[in-house]
C-alpha positions in Angstrom: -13.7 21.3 54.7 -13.3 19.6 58.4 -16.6 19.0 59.7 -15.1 20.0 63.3 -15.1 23.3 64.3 -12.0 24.5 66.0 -12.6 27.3 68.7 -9.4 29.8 68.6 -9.8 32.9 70.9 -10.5 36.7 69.2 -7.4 38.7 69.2 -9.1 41.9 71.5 -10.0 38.5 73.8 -8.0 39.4 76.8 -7.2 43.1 75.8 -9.2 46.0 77.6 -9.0 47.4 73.8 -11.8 45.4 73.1 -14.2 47.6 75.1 -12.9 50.9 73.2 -13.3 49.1 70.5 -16.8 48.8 71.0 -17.2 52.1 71.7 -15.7 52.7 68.2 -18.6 50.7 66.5 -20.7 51.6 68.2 -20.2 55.5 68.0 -20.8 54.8 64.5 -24.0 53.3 63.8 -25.3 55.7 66.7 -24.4 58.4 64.5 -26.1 56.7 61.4 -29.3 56.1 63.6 -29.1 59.7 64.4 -29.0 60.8 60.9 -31.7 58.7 59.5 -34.9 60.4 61.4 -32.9 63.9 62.5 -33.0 64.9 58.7 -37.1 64.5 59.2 -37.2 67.6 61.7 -35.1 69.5 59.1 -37.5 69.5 56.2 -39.7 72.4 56.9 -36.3 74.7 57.4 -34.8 73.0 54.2 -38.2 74.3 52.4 -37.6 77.1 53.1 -34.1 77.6 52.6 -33.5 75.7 49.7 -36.4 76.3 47.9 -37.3 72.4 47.8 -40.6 71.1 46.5 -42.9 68.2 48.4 -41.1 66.0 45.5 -37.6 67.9 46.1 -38.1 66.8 50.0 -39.6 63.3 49.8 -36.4 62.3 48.0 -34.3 64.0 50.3 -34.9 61.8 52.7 -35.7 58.5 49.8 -32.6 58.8 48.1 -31.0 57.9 51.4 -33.4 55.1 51.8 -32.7 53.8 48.7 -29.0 53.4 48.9 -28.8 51.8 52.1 -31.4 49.2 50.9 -29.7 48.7 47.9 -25.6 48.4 49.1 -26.2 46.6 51.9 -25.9 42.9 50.3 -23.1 43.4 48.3 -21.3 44.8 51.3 -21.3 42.1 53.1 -20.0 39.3 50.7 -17.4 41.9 49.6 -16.5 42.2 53.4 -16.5 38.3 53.7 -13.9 38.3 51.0 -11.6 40.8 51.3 -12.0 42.4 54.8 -14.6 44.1 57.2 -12.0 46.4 58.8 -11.2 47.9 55.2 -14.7 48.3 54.1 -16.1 50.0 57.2 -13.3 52.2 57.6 -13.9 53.0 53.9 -17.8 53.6 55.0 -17.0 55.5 57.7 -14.6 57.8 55.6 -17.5 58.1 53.1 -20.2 58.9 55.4 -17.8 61.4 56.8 -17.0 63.1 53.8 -20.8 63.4 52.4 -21.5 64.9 55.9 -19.2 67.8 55.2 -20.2 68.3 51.5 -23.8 68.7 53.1 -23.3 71.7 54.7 -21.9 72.7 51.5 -25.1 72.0 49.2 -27.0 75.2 48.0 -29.7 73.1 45.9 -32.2 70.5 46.3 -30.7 68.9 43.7 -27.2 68.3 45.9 -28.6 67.7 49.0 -30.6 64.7 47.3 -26.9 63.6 46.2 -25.4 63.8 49.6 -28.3 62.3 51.2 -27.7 59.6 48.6 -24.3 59.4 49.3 -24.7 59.0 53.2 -26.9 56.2 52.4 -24.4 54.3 50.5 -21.9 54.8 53.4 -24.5 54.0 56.2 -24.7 50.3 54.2 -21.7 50.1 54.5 -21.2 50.7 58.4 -24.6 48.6 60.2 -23.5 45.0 58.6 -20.3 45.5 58.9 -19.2 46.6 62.5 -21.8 43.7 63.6 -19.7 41.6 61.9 -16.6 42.5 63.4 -17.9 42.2 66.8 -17.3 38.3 67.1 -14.0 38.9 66.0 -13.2 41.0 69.3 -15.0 39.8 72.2 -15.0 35.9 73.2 -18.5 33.5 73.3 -18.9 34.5 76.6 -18.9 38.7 76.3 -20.8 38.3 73.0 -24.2 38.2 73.9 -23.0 41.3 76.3 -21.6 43.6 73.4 -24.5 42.5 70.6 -26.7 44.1 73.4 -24.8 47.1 73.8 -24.3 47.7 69.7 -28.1 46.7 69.3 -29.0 49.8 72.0 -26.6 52.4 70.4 -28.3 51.3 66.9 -31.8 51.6 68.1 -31.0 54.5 70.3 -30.4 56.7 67.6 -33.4 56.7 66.0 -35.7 58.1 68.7 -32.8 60.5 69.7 -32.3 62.3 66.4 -35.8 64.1 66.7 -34.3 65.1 70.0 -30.6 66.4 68.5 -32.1 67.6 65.4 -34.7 70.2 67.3 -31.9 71.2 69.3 -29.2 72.0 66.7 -32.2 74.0 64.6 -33.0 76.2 67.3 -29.2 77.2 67.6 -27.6 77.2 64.9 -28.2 77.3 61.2 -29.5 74.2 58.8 -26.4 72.6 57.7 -25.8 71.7 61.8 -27.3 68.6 60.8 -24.7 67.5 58.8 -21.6 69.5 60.6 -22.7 67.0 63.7 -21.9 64.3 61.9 -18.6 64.9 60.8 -16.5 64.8 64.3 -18.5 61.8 65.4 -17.3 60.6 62.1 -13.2 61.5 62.4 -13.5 60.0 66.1 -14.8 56.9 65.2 -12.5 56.3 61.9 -9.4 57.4 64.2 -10.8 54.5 66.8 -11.4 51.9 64.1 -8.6 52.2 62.3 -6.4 52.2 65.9 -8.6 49.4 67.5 -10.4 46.8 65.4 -7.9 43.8 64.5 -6.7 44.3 61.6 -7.9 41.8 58.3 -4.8 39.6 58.2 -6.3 37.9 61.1 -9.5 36.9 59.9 -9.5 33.0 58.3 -8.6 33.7 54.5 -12.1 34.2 52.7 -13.4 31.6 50.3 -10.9 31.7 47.8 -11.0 32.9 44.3 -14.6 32.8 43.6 -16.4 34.7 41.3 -18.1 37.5 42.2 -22.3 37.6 41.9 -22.4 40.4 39.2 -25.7 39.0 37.7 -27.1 38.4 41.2 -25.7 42.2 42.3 -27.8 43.7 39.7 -30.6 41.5 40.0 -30.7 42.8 43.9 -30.0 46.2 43.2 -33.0 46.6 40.6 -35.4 44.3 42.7 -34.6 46.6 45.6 -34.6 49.9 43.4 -38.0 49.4 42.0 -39.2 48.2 45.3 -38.4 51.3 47.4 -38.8 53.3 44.3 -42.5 52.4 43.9 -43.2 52.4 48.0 -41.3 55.9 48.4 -44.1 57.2 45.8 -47.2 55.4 47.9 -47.7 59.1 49.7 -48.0 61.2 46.9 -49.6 58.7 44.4 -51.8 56.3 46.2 -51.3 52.8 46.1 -53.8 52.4 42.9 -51.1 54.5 40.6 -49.8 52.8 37.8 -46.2 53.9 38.6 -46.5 52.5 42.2 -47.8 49.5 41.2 -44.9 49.0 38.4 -42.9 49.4 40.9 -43.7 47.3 43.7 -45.1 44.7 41.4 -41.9 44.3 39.2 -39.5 45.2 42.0 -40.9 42.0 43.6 -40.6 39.9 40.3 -37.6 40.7 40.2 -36.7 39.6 43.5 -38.0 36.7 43.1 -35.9 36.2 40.2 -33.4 37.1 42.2 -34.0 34.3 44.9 -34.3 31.5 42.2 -30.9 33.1 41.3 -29.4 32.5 44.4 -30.5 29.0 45.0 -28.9 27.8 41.6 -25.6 29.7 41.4 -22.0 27.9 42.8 -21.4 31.1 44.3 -24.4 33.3 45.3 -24.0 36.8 46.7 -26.8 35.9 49.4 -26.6 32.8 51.1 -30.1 31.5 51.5 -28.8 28.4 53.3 -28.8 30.6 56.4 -32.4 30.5 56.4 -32.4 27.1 57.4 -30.7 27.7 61.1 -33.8 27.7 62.9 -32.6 30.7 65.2 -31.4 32.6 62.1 -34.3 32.3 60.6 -37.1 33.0 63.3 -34.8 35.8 64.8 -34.6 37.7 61.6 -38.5 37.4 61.1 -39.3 38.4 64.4 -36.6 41.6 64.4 -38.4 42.5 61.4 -41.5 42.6 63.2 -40.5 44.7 65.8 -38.6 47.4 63.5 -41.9 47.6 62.0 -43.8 48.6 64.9 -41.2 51.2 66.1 -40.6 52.5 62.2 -44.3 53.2 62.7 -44.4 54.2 66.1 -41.5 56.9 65.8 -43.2 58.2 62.0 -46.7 58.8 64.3 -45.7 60.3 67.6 -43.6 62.7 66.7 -46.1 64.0 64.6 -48.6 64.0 67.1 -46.4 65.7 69.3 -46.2 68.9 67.3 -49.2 69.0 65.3 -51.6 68.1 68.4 -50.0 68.7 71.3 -48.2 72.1 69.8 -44.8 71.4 71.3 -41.9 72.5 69.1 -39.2 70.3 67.5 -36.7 70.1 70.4 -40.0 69.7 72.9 -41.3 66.9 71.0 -37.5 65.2 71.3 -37.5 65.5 74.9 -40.7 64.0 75.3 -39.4 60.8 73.5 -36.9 60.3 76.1 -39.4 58.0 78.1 -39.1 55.7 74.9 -35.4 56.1 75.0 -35.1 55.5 78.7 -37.0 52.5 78.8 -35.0 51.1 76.0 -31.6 51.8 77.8 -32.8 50.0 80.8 -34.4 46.7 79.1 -31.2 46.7 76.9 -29.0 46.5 79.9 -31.2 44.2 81.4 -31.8 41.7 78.5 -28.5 40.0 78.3 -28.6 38.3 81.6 -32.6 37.4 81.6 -32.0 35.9 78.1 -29.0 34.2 79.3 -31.1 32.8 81.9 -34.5 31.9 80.8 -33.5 32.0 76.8 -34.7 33.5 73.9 -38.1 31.4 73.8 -39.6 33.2 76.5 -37.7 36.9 76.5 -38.5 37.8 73.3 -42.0 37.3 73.0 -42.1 39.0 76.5 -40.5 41.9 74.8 -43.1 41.9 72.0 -46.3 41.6 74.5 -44.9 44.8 76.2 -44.3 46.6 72.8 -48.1 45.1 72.2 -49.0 46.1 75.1 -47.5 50.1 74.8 -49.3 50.5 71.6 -52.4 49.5 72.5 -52.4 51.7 75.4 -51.6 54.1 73.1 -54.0 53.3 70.8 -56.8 54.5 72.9 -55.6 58.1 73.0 -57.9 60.7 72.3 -57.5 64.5 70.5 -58.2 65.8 74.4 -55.6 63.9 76.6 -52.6 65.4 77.9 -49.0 64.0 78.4 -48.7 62.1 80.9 -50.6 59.4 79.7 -48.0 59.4 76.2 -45.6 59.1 78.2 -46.5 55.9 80.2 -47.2 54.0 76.9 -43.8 55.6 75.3 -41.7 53.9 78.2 -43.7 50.5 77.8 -42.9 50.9 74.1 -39.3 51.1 74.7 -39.0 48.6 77.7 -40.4 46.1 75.1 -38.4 47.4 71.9 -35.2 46.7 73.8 -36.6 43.6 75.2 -37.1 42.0 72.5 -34.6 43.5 70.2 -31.5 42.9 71.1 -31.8 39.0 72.0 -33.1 38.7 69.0 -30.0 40.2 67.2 -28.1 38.3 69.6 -30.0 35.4 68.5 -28.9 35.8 64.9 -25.5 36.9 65.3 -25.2 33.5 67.5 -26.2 31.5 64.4 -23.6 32.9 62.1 -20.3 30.9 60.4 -18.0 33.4 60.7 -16.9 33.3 57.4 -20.2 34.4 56.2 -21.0 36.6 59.5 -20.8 39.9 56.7 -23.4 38.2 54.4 -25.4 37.3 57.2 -25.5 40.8 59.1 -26.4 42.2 55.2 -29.0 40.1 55.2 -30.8 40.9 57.8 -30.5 44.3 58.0 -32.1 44.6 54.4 -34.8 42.4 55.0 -35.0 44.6 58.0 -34.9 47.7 56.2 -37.0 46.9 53.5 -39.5 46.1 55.7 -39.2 49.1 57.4 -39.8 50.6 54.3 -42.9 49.0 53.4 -44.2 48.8 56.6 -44.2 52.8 56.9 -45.6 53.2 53.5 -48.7 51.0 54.6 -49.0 52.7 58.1 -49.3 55.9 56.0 -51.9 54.8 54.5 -53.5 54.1 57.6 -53.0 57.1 58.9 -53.9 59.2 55.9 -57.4 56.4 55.4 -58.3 57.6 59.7 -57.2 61.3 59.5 -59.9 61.8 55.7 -62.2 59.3 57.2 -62.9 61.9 60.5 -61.9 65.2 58.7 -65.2 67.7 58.5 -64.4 70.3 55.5 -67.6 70.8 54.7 -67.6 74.3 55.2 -64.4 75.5 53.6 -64.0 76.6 49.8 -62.3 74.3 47.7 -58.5 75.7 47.9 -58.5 75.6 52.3 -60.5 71.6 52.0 -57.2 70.8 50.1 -55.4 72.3 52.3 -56.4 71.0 55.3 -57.1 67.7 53.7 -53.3 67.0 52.9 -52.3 67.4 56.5 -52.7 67.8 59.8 -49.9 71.0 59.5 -52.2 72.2 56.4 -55.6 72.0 58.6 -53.9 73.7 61.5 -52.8 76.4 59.4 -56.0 77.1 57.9 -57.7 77.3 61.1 -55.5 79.8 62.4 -56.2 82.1 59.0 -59.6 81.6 59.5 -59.8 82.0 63.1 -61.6 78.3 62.7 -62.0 76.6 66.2 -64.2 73.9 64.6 -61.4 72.8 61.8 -58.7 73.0 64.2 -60.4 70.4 66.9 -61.6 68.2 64.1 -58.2 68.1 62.2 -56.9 67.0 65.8 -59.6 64.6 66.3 -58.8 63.5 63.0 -55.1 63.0 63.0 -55.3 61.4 67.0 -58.0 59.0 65.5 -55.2 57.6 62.8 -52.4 57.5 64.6 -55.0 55.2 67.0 -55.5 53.1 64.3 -51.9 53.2 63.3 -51.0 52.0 66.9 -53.5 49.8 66.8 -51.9 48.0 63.9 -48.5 48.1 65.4 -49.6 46.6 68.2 -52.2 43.6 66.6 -48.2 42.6 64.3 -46.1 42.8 67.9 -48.7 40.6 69.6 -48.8 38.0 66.4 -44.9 37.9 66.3 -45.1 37.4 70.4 -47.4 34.5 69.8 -45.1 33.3 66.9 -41.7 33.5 68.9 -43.0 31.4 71.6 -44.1 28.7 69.0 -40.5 28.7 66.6 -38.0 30.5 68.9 -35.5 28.0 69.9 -35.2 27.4 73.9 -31.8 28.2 73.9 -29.7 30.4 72.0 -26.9 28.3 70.1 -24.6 26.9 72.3 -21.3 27.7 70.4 -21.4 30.4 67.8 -20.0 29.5 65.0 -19.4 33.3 64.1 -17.3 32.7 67.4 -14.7 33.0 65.4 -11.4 33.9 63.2 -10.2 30.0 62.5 -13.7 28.3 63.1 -14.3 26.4 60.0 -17.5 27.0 58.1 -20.3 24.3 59.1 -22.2 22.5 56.3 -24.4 24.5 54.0 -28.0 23.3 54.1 -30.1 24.0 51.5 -32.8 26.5 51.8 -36.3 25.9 51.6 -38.6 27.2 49.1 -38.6 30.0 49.2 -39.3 55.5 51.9 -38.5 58.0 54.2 -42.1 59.3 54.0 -42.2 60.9 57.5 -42.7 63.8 55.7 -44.8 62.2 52.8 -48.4 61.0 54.2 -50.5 62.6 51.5 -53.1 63.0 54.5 -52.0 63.4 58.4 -48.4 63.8 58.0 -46.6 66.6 59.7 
C-alpha cells in the first residue's frame, strides 16, 4: 500500500448535481429523524386503536431501537465492500416499503414488526449517506454539506412531535406511516438518479473474509444491551432480567472488542480510535446526543402534562429549539473554519450547558416564555457543537473505511442515546415519587397517580382533586429539573473536555477526501429504548 495519498477530485465535483444530491440524502435521514420521536405522540391513539398494552407499546417504539442499534456495524463494512450507493438505495426501498405495510397493521403484534423493520432500514440509511457525502462534494464544500446533513438529521427529531400532532388531529393513525412513504419514493428516485454510482469508488479491500463471528458477537452484545435498558422503565434497574441484560450485553461486548483487536479482518476497525479528532469527536457527539435524547424525552412531556397544550401545541412550541439549531448550523461551518474545532465546540456545549441549566430552575408555576428562551439556547448550542463535531470525524476518515467509520459512530451514538434515556428516566421517575403527596388517596388512585404524571392528572380530574393535580405538577417540573440538571452538569464536562483533547485544527486533508486516496497506515488501538413512553414514574 503507497504510503502517499493521491488527491483525485469526486465525480459530482464541478456538477450542480451535487447539491440535489444532497438534498437527496438528506431528505432521507430527515425523514428517519422524523419517524424516530413522531411514533411517541402516536401511542396513546395506537392504545386505543389497537388495543396495545404498556408492554405491547414500549416495544413498539424498542423494537425500532433495537434494529437500528444492532444493523448499523455490519452496514457499514458491507457498504465499504461492495457499495454505499446499493445498500442505501436498498435501505431506502426497505424503509419505504415497511412504511406502507404500517398503515396496513391491525395488531400490536405487526406494528412491532414494522417498527422493527423501519429500524433495520433506518441502519441502513444514517452511516451510509454520510459516507457518500465525500464522494460528491470536494475538501473544500465538505465541511459545508456535513453541516447541512448533520442539521437535516438533528432537525428531525424535535420536528416529529411537531408533524406527528398535526397528522393526528387530521387524519387517522396510520398518517404516520403514509408520510413516510412519498418522502421515501422521492428520495430513492433522487439517489438512484444522483449519487455516483459504485464503479467509481476505489475497489474495496479485496477478497476478505467477512466478520461472521464478530457480527454475531455485536449483534448479541448490542441485543442484550438495549434489551435489558428498554426494560429499565417497567422493571427497575435492581431486576434480575435487567441486570442479565445489561451486565452480559456488556461482557459480551467486551468480548467483542478483544475480538476485533485480534482478527486479520475485523468488522469494526478500532484503529480509528487512535486519530485523535476521531476519537475525541465521537466522545464528545456522544455527549451532546445525550443531553438532547434527554432533553426532547422531558419537555415534551412537560408540555402536555403541565402546561396542558395538546400534541400539535406542544410541537409548535419546540420550534425555538429548532430555530436556533437552523441558525447555529448555518453559522458553524465558517466559525469553525475560522477559529477550529478546539474552541467552537466546547462553545456549543457551554450554551447547551448553559440552556439546561436555565431550564433547570423551572418551577410547576412558570409560564412559556421563559421555556422558550432556554429551548432556543438549547438548540443554538446543539447545532453548535454538533455538526463540527461530525465534521470533525468525517474529516478523520480513509475513505475506504468512511462506511465503517460513519457505523461506528452512529452506534456508539445510539447506544448511548439509549442508555442515557434509560438513566434520565430514572431520574425523572426518582424526582417526580420523591415530591408526589398520595397520602390521601386509596390504594388503586396512589398507583395511579404514582405511575405518571398523565395517571395523577387523570385522577385529579375524577376526583375533582386540586391538591393531587398541583403536586403531581410540582412533582413532574421538579424531575425534569433534575433531569436538566444532569444534562447540563455532562454538556459542561464534555465542554471542559473538548477544550483539553479537541485538536486546534480540524485535519488538514481528509483522507475520506476521496474515491482513489489510498488508505493511510492502521495504528493500533489502545486498550480498550424508546422509553418516552416507558418512565414507570413521570412519563407522559
Amino acid at each position: 500500500m503507497s504510503t502517499h495519498e493521491t488527491v483525485t477530485t469526486p465525480p459530482l465535483a464541478d456538477s450542480p448535481r451535487r447539491w440535489l444530491a444532497l438534498a437527496a440524502l438528506t431528505l432521507s435521514v430527515l425523514v428517519i429523524g422524523l419517524d424516530g420521536t413522531v411514533i411517541n405522540v402516536a401511542l396513546p391513539t395506537l392504545a386505543g386503536e389497537l388495543g396495545a398494552d404498556r408492554a405491547q407499546l414500549q416495544w413498539i417504539g424498542g423494537g425500532y431501537l433495537l434494529a437500528l442499534s444492532v444493523v448499523m456495524l455490519p452496514v457499514g463494512l458491507l457498504g465499504d465492500r461492495y457499495g454505499h450507493k446499493r445498500l442505501l438505495v436498498g435501505g431506502i426501498t426497505l424503509f419505504g416499503l415497511a412504511s406502507l405495510a404500517g398503515t396496513r397493521a391491525a395488531t400490536p403484534g405487526e406494528l412491532i414488526a414494522v417498527r422493527t423493520v423501519l429500524g433495520a432500514g433506518a441502519a441502513m440509511i444514517m452511516p451510509l449517506s454520510m459516507a457518500i457525502l465525500p464522494r460528491i462534494f470536494s475538501r473544500q464544500e465538505l465541511p459545508k454539506a456535513i453541516a447541512i446533513w448533520t442539521a437535516a438529521t438533528a432537525l428531525g427529531m424535535p420536528a416529529g412531535p411537531l408533524v406527528g400532532g398535526w397528522l393526528l388531529n387530521h387524519y387517522w393513525w396510520g398518517a404516520v406511516f403514509v408520510f413516510n412513504v412519498p418522502v421515501a419514493a422521492v428520495a430513492l428516485v433522487a439517489a438512484v438518479w444522483l449519487l455516483p454510482g459504485d464503479r467509481d469508488r476505489a475497489p474495496a479491500a479485496g477478497a476478505a473474509p467477512f466478520d461472521a463471528a464478530g457480527t454475531v458477537l455485536s449483534t448479541v452484545g448490542i441485543t442484550a444491551l438495549v434489551y435489558g435498558t428498554i426494560l429499565v422503565p417497567d422493571d427497575g434497574w435492581g431486576s434480575p432480567r435487567v441486570l442479565a441484560g445489561i451486565v452480559g450485553g456488556a461482557a459480551v461486548l467486551a468480548g467483542f472488542l478483544v475480538r476485533q483487536r485480534r482478527t486479520a479482518h475485523p468488522l469494526v476497525d478500532l484503529g480509528l480510535f487512535a486519530d485523535r479528532a476521531f476519537r475525541w469527536g465521537t466522545l464528545l457527539a456522544v455527549f451532546v446526543n445525550f443531553a438532547v435524547m434527554g432533553i426532547l424525552f422531558v419537555v415534551p412531556q412537560y408540555l402536555q402534562s403541565v402546561l396542558g397544550h395538546d400534541a400539535f401545541g406542544t410541537g409548535l412550541r419546540i420550534l425555538p429549539l429548532i430555530a436556533g439549531l437552523m441558525v447555529a448550523a448555518a453559522a458553524s461551518e465558517p466559525v469553525a473554519n475560522r477559529f477550529g474545532p478546539r474552541l467552537v465546540i466546547p462553545a456549543g456545549l457551554l450554551l447547551l450547558a448553559t440552556g439546561t441549566l436555565l431550564g433547570a430552575t423551572t418551577t410547576a408555576g412558570d409560564g412559556y416564555g421563559t421555556a422558550a428562551l432556554w429551548l432556543a439556547l438549547i438548540g443554538v448550542g446543539f447545532g453548535t457543537a454538533m455538526v463540527p463535531a461530525t465534521g470533525l470525524v468525517m474529516g478523520s476518515l480513509p475513505a475506504e473505511r468512511s462506511g465503517q467509520g460513519t457505523s461506528l459512530l452512529e452506534t456508539v451514538q445510539q447506544v448511548g442515546g439509549v442508555l442515557g434515556v434509560a438513566a434520565l428516566g430514572s431520574v425523572l421517575s426518582s424526582g417526580y415519587l420523591g415530591r408526589l403527596d398520595t397520602d390521601r388517596l386509596d390504594p388503586a388512585a396512589a398507583r395511579a397517580a404514582r405511575d405518571s404524571v398523565t395517571g395523577a392528572d387523570a385522577v385529579a380530574a375524577r376526583l375533582h382533586d386540586g391538591r393531587l393535580l398541583g403536586s403531581a405538577h410540582a412533582a413532574f417540573t421538579h424531575g425534569m429539573d433534575l433531569v436538566l440538571l444532569t444534562c447540563g452538569a455532562c454538556a459542561a464536562l464534555a465542554a471542559v473536555l473538548g477544550l483539553l483533547l479537541l485538536p486546534r485544527k480540524a485535519p488538514a486533508a481528509p483522507a475520506a477526501d476521496l474515491a482513489g486516496s489510498p488508505a493511510r497506515p492502521v495504528l493500533p488501538a489502545p486498550a480498550a429504548a424508546d422509553t418516552a413512553d416507558g418512565v414507570a414514574a413521570g412519563g407522559a
